[in-house]
LUMGUNU-103515 format. One record per residue (C-alpha): residue in one letter; y, x, z negated. Coordinates in nm, 3 decimals, always signed. Example, Ala and Ser with C-alpha at 12.3 -4.5 7.8 and 13.67 -1.06 7.14 Angstrom:
% residues 2
a/-0.450/+1.230/-0.780
s/-0.106/+1.367/-0.714
This chain:
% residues 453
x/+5.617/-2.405/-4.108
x/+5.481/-2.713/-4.071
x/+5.567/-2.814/-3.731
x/+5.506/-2.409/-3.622
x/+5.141/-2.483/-3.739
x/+5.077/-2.783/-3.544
x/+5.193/-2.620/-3.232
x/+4.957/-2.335/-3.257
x/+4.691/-2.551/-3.327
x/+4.778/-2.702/-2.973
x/+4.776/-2.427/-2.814
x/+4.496/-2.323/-2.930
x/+4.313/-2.627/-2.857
x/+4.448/-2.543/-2.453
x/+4.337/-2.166/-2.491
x/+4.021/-2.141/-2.662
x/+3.872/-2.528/-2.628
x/+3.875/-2.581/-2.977
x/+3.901/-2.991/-3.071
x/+4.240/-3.030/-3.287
x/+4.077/-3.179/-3.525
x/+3.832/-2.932/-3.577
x/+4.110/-2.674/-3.606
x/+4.275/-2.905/-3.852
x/+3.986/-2.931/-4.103
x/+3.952/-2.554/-4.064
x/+4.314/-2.464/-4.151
x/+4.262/-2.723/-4.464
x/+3.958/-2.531/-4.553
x/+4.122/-2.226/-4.538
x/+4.479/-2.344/-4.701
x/+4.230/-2.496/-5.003
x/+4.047/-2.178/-5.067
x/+4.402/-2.021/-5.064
x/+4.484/-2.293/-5.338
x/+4.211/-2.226/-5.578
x/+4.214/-1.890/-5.551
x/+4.628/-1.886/-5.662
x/+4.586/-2.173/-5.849
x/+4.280/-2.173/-6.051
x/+3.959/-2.443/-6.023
x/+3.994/-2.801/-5.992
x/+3.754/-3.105/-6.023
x/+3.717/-3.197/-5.627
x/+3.989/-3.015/-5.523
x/+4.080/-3.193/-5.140
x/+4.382/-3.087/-4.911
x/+4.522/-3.296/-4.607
x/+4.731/-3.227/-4.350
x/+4.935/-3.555/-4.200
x/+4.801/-3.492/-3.803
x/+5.172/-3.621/-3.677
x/+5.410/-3.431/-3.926
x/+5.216/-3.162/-4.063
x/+5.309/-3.242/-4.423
x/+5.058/-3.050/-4.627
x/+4.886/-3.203/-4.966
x/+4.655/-3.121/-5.204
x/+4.438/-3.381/-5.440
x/+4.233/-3.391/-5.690
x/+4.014/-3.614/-5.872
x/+4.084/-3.579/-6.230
x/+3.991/-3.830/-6.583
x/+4.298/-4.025/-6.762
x/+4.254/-3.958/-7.112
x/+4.462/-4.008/-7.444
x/+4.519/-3.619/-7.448
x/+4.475/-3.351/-7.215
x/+4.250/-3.066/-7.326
x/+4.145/-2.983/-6.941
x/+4.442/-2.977/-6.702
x/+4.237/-2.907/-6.405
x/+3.995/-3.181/-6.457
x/+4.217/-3.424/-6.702
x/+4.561/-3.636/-6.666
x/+4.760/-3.768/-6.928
x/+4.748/-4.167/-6.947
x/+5.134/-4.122/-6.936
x/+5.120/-3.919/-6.573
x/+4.862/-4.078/-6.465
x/+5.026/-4.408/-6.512
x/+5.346/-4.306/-6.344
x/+5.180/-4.127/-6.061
x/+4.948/-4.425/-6.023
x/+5.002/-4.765/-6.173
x/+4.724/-4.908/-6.266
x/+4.567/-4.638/-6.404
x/+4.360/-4.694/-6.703
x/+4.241/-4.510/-6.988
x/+3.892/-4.285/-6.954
x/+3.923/-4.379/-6.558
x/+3.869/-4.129/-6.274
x/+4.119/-4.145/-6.003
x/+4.242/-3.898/-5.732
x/+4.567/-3.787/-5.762
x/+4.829/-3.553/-5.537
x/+4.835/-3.212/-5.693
x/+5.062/-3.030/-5.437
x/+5.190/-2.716/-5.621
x/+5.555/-2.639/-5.569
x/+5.477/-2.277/-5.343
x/+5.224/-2.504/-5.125
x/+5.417/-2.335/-4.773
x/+5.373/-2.005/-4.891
x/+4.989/-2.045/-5.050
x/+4.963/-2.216/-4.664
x/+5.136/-1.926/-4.464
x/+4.911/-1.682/-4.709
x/+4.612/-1.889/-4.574
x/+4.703/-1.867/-4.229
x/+4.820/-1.516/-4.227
x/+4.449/-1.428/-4.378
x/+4.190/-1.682/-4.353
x/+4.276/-1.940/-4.085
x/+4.223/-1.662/-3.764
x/+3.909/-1.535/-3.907
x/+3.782/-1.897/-3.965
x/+3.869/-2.039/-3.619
x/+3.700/-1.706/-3.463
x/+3.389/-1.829/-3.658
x/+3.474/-2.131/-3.489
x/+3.476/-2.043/-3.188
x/+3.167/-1.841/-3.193
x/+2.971/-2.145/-3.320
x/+3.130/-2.348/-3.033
x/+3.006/-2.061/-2.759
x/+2.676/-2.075/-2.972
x/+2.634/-2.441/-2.933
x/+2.709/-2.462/-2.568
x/+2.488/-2.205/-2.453
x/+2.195/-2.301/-2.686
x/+2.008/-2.503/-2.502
x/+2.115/-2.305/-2.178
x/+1.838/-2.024/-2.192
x/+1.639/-2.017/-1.876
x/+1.988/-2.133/-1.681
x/+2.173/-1.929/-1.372
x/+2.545/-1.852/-1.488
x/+2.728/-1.655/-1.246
x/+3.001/-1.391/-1.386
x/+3.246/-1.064/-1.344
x/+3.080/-0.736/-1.430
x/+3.379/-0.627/-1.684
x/+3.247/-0.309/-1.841
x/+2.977/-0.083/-1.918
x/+2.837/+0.042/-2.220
x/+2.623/+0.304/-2.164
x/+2.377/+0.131/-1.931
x/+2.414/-0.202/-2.014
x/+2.660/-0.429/-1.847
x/+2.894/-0.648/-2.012
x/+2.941/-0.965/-1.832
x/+3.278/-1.214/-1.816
x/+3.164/-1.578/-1.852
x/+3.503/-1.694/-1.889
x/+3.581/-1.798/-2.252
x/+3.294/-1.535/-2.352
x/+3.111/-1.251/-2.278
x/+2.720/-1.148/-2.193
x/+2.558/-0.802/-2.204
x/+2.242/-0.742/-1.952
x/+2.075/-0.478/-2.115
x/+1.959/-0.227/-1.920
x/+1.579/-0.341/-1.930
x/+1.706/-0.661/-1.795
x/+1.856/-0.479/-1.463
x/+1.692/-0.428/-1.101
x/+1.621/-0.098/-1.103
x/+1.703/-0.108/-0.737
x/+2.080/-0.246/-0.790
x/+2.415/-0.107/-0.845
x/+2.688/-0.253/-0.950
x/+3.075/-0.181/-1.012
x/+3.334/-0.320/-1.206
x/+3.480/-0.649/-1.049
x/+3.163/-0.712/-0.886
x/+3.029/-1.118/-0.897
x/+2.669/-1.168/-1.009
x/+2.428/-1.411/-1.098
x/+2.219/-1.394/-1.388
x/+1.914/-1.549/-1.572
x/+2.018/-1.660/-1.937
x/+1.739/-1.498/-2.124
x/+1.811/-1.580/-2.452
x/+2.106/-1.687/-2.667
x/+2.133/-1.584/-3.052
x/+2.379/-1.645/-3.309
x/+2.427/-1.289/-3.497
x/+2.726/-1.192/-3.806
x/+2.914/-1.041/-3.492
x/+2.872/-1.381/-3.303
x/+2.640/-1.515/-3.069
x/+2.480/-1.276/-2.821
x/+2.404/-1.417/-2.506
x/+2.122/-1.194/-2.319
x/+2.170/-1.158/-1.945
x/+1.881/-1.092/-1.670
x/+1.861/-1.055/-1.288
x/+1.458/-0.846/-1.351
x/+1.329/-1.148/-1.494
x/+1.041/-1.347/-1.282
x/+1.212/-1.693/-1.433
x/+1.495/-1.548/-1.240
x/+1.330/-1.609/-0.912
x/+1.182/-1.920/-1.020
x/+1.479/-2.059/-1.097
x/+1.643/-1.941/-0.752
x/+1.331/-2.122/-0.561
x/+1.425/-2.486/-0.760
x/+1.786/-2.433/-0.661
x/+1.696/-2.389/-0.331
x/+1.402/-2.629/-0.246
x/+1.412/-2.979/-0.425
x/+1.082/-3.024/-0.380
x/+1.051/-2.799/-0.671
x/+1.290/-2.975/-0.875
x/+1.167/-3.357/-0.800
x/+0.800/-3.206/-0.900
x/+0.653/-3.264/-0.519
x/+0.601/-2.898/-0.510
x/+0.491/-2.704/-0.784
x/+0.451/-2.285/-0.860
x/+0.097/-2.229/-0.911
x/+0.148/-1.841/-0.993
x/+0.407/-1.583/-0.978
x/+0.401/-1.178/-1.029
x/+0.718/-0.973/-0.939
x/+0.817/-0.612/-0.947
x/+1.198/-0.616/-0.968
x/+1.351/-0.517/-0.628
x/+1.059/-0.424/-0.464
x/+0.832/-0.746/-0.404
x/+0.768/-1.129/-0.502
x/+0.464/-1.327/-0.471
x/+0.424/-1.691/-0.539
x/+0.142/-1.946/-0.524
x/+0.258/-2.242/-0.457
x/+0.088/-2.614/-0.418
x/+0.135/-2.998/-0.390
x/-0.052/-3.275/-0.536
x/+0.033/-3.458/-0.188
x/-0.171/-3.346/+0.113
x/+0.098/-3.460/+0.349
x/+0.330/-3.242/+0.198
x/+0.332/-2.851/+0.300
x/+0.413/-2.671/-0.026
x/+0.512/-2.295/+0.155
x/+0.696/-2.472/+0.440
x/+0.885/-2.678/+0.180
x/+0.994/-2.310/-0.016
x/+1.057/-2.097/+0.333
x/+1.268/-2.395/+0.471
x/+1.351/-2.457/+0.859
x/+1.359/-2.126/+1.018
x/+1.335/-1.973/+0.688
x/+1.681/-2.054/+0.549
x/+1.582/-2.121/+0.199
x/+1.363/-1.835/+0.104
x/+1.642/-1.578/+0.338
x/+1.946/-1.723/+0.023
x/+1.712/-1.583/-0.230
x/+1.607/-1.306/-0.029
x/+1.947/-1.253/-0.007
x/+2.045/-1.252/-0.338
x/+1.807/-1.039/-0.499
x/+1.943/-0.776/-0.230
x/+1.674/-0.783/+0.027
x/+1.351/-0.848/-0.232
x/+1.035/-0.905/-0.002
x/+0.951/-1.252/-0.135
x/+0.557/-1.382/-0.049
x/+0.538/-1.735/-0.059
x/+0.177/-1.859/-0.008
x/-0.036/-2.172/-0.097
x/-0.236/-2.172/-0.406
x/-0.603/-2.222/-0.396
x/-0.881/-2.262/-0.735
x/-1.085/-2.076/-0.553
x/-1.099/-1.734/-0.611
x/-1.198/-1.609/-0.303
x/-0.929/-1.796/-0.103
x/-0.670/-1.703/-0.324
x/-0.747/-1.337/-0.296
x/-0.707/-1.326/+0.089
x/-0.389/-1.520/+0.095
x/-0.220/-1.303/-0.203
x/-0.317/-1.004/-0.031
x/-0.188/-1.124/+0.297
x/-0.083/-0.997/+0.546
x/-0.373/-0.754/+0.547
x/-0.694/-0.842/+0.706
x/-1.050/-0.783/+0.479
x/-1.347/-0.729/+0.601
x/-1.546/-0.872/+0.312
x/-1.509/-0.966/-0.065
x/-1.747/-0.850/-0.349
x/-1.658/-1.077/-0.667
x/-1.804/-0.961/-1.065
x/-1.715/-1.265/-1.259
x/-1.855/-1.052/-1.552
x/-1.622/-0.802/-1.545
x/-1.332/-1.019/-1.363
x/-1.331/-0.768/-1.098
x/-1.320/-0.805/-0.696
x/-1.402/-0.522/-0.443
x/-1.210/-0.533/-0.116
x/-1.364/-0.410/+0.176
x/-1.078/-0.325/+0.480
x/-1.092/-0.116/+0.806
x/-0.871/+0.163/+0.853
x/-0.571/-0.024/+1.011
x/-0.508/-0.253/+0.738
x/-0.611/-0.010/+0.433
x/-0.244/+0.034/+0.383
x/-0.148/-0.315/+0.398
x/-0.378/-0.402/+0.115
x/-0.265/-0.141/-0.066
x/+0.100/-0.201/+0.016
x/+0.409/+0.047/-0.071
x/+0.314/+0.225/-0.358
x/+0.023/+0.031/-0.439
x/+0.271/-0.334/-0.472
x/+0.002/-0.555/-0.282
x/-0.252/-0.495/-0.467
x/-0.116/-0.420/-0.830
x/+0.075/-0.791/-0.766
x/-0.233/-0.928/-0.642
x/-0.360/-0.850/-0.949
x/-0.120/-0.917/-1.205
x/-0.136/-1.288/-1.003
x/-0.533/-1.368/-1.023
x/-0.588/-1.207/-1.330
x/-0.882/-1.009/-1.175
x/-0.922/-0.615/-1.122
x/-0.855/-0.510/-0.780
x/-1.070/-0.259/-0.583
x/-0.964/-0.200/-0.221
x/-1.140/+0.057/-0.034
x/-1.261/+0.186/+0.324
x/-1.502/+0.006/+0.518
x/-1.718/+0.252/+0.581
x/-1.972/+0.002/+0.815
x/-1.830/+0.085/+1.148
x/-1.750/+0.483/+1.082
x/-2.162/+0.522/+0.993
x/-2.256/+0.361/+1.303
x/-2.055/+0.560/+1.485
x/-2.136/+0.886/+1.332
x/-2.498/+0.768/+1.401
x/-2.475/+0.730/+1.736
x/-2.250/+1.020/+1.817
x/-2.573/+1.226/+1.632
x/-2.787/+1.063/+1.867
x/-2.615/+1.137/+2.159
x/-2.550/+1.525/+2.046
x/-2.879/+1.570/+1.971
x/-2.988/+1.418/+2.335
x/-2.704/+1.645/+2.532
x/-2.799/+1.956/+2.301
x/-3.156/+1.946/+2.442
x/-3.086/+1.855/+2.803
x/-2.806/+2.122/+2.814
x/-2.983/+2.398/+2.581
x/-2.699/+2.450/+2.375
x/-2.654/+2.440/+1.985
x/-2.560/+2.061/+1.790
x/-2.253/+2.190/+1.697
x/-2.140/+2.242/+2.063
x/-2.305/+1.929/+2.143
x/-2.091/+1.680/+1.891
x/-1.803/+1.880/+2.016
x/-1.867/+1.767/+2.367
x/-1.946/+1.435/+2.282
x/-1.654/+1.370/+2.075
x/-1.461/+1.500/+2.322
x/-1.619/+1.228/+2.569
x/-1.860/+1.414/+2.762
x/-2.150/+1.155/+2.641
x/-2.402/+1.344/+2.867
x/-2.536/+1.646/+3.089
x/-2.404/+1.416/+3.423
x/-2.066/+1.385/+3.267
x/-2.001/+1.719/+3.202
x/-2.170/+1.856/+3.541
x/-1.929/+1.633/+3.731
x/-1.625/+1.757/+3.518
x/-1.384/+2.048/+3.607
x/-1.377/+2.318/+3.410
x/-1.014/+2.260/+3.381
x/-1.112/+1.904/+3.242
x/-1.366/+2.036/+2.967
x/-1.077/+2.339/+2.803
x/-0.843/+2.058/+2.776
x/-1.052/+1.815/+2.642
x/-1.258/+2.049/+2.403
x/-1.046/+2.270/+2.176
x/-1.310/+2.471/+2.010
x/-1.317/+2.767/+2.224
x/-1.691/+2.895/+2.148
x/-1.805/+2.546/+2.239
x/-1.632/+2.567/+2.583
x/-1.808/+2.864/+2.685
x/-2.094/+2.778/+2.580
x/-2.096/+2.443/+2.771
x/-1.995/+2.662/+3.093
x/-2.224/+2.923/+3.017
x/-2.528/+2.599/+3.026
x/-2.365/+2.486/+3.283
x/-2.363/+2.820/+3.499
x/-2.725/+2.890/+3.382
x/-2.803/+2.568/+3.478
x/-2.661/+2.581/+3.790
x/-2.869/+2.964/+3.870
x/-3.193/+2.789/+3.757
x/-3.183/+2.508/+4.043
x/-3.069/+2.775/+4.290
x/-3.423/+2.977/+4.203
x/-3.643/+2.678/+4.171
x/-3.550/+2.541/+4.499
x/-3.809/+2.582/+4.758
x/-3.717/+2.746/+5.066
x/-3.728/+2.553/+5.349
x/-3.980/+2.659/+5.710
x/-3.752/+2.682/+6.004
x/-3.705/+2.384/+6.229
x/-3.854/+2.542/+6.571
x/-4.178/+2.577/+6.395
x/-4.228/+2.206/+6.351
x/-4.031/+2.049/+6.597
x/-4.064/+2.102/+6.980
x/-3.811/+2.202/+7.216
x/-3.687/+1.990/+7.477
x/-3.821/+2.257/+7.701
x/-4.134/+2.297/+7.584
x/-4.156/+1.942/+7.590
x/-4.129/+1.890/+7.918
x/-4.322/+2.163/+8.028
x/-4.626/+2.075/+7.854
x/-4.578/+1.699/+7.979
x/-4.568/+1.872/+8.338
x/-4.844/+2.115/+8.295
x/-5.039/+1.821/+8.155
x/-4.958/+1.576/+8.450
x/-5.207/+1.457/+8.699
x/-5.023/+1.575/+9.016
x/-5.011/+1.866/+8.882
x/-5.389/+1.965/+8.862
x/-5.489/+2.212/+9.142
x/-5.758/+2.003/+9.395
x/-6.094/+2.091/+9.406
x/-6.196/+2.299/+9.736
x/-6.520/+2.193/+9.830
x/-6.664/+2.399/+10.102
């Protein structure tokens, strides 16, 4: 028994991690509460195992007195004096108290009280390692599921990641390597529970300080962070040293370092940008890489109203409203984004301008006019000099197309009538005959001579 004992205790030492003497005192505690149970109470009831041969022995401490009334807390001066000379009378001394069925009160101990104890053990040894690990990145095997949280293979012990704690974005399988944020580690009846996360925003923290020392030596620093699990990341980040670049320092040459923790949370869009205490500045970079148009801040109401053209409304807004619901959750400040409106009024207000001009130069109605100007016919000249070809295809409202041509033919009819009509050219100008005969009929030599008689 005694050298069987000794070499499970080794080998559990090699299997579980267990110090031997730890295991020791626990198989004494167990073998002693084994003892008093069979046994019955003693005065500071001790038992010992000899660490080399496994020899087991029980003491007690027990008073020497003339006669024994109490045998578990008095000795004869007779025993006591053979069992230890020297021993005198109305002293207190420890003495051996082995009973005779010691090896089978210490199987019966082993048998029921030793396992349970070292699991206890062992659960206070898990608890005391990972205590002070909480906020840590342990990597693991995804062993099994229960329902949809996912039991985790640390090695000597398992983690659960509840299903709160999962990307809603990720799947996993059986077999399958992860890395996780320890969330939280608790020491329950059942053991300790250690609390798994990959949704966590510490989760990407942590992943940044891995990756970029800066973070770690305290050169850089993260300002601000909001996430939305497998969808999007956005972090502030700044230096205290102006010759340092905090966002170059987290994206990395060519972008190496922020691409490992892109690739890790499983293609995550992570914004890294650099923090600013201004407001205003901080806005625009968070809700990069949309362009505003103008800011409106309500420090009353902790509000800011975003003014964006059309092209970069859905930037601002991002996929399903990320941008700016992160933008948000990161300045603290309601976000309004909506439509500038500035350029669109103009616009309408000169396309009624020109409508208005082309309906009374053409005589036709406004609503035929804004067709043809929206169309790009901006005036009369334009649309004289087009085809009619040009003005179907460029004008799909049919009524408005005839009644451009039908201006445009009635236009056409009213310069044909108001023209004048022109006196024929022989009226005006001479003929080159006529010409010269009147220059001959005219000429000197040509005058009949007087006749005097």
């Amino acid at each position: 028994m005694n050298a069987e004992l000794i070499a499970v205790l080794e080998q559990m030492e090699r299997d579980k991690g267990i110090p031997k003497e730890t295991l020791f005192s626990l198989v004494e505690n167990a073998i002693l509460a084994s003892t008093l149970k069979a046994q019955g109470p003693a005065n500071k009831l001790r038992v010992q195992i000899d660490r080399k041969t496994g020899d087991i022995k029980a003491f007690a401490t027990l008073k020497v007195v003339a006669q024994v009334k109490n045998p578990t807390e008095e000795i004869s001066f007779t025993e006591a004096r053979k069992r230890r000379p020297g021993s005198a009378l109305n002293g207190v001394y420890e003495f051996e108290v082995t009973p005779n069925d010691m090896g089978r009160i210490a199987a019966q101990a082993v048998r029921h009280g030793i396992m349970q104890a070292l699991r206890d053990e062992e659960r206070r040894s898990i608890y005391d390692e990972f205590k002070g690990r909480a906020g840590d990145i342990v990597t693991g095997t995804v062993r099994r599921f229960v329902k949809s949280d996912v039991m985790i293979d640390l090695g000597k012990f398992e983690a659960i990641m509840p299903a709160s704690e999962r990307v809603p974005t990720e799947e996993y399988n059986v077999g399958d390597r992860l890395r996780a944020l320890v969330l939280s580690v608790t020491l329950t009846p059942r053991g300790p529970e250690i609390i798994l996360s990959r949704a966590h925003i510490d989760f990407v923290r942590r992943l940044l300080e891995l990756e970029c020392n800066e973070l770690t030596n305290g050169t850089v620093e993260i300002m601000l962070m909001a996430r939305e699990p497998g969808y999007r990341t956005k972090v502030a980040v700044g230096s205290k040293l102006e010759k340092v670049d905090p966002v170059g320092a987290c994206v990395g040459i060519r972008g190496t370092r922020v691409k490992n923790i892109v690739r890790e949370l499983n293609n995550e869009r992570v914004d890294i940008f650099k923090y600013s205490e201004n407001i205003r500045e901080l806005t625009i970079e968070a809700l990069k890489p949309a362009k505003l148009k103008s800011l409106e801040f309500d420090e009353v109401n902790k509000r800011v109203t975003v003014l964006v053209d059309d092209e970069n409304l859905s930037l601002a807004i991002g996929k399903r409203g990320q941008n700016a619901r992160l933008t948000q959750k990161l300045i603290g400040w309601e976000i309004d984004i909506r439509r500038d409106e500035t350029a669109q009024i103009a616009f309408q207000e000169k396309l009624a301008e020109a409508s208005a001009q082309l309906a009374t130069e053409m005589n036709i109605s406004q609503k035929t006019a804004i067709a043809a100007v929206s169309a790009g016919f901006a005036n009369a000249e334009m649309l004289r000099e087009a085809d009619t070809e040009d003005i179907e295809g460029a004008i799909a409202d049919e009524d408005a197309v005839k009644e451009i041509l039908a201006a445009l033919q009635k236009s056409t009819n009213n310069l044909s009538e108001n023209t004048t009509s022109l006196t024929p050219i022989e009226e005006f100008v001479p003929t080159a005959a006529h010409t010269d005969q009147t220059l001959l009929e005219n000429s000197p030599k040509h005058q009949p001579a007087n006749t005097t008689t």
